[in-house]
C-alpha positions in Angstrom: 127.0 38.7 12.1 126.9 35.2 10.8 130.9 34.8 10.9 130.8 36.1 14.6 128.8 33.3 15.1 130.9 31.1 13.5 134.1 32.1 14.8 132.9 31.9 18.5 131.4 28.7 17.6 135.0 27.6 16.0 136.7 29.0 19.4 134.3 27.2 21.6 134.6 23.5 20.0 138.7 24.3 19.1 138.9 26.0 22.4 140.6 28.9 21.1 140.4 32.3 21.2 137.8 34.2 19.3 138.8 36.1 16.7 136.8 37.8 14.2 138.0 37.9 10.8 135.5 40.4 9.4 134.6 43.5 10.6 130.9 45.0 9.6 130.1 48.7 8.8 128.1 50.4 11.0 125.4 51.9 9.3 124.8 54.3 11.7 128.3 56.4 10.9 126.7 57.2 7.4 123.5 58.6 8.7 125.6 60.8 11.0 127.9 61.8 8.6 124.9 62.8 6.7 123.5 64.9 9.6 127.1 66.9 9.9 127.2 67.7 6.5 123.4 69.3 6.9 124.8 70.7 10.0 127.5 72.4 8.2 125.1 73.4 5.3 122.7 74.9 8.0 125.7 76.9 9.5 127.1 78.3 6.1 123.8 79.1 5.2 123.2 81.2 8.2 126.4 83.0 7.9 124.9 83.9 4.3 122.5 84.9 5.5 123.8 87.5 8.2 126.2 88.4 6.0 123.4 90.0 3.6 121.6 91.7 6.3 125.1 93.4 7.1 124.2 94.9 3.9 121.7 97.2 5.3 122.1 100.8 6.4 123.2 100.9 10.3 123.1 97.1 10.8 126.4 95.4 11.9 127.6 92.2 12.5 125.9 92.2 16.0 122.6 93.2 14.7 122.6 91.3 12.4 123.1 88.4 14.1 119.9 89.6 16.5 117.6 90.5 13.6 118.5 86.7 12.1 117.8 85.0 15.7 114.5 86.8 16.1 113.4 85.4 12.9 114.2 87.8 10.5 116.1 86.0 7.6 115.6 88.3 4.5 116.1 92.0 4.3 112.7 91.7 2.9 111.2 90.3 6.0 113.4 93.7 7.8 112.0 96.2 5.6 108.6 95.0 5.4 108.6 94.0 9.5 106.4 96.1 12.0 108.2 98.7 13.6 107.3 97.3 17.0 108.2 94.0 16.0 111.8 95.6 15.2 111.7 97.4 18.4 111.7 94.0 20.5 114.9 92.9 19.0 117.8 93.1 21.2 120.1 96.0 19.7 118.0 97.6 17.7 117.0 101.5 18.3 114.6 104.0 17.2 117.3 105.1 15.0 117.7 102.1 13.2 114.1 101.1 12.6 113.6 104.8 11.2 117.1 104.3 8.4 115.1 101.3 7.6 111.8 102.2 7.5 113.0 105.1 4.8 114.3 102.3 2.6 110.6 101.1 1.7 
């Protein structure tokens, strides 16, 4: 900041052209380099995630993906879930909430 200063003040008693002979970081291209590397984390963690509740009997990729939105992260959180609760996710059926009931 000081040698923009400097070189305008240079330009205006020279009269010349500013020129700036030092460029400064911009501290603000760290931080969001920082927040796309959590975005990515968040994003591979998610996909983790789904993938293991893919590992459930009758749940596919769709499902999954459902079950995870609504809040379910853990196979745990399925199996252990209310059936009504399970009921008001979008793509799962009375078929499904009874393979996964048995699994208790």
């Amino acid at each position: 900041m000081f040698s923009k200063f400097l070189s305008k003040l240079k330009s205006l008693i020279f009269n010349t052209s500013a020129t700036t002979e030092t460029t400064l970081v911009n501290p603000k291209k760290t931080t969001n380099s920082s927040k796309k590397t959590k975005r990515k984390s968040r994003k591979t963690d998610s996909k983790k995630l789904i993938q293991s509740l893919k590992a459930l009997p009758g749940v596919g990729s769709k499902c999954a993906k459902s079950l995870y939105d609504a809040g379910f992260k853990t196979t745990e959180s399925i199996i252990s879930a209310n059936e009504k609760d399970l009921l008001a996710v979008p793509g799962v059926g009375v078929n499904l909430v009874k393979k996964l009931k048995n699994l208790k």
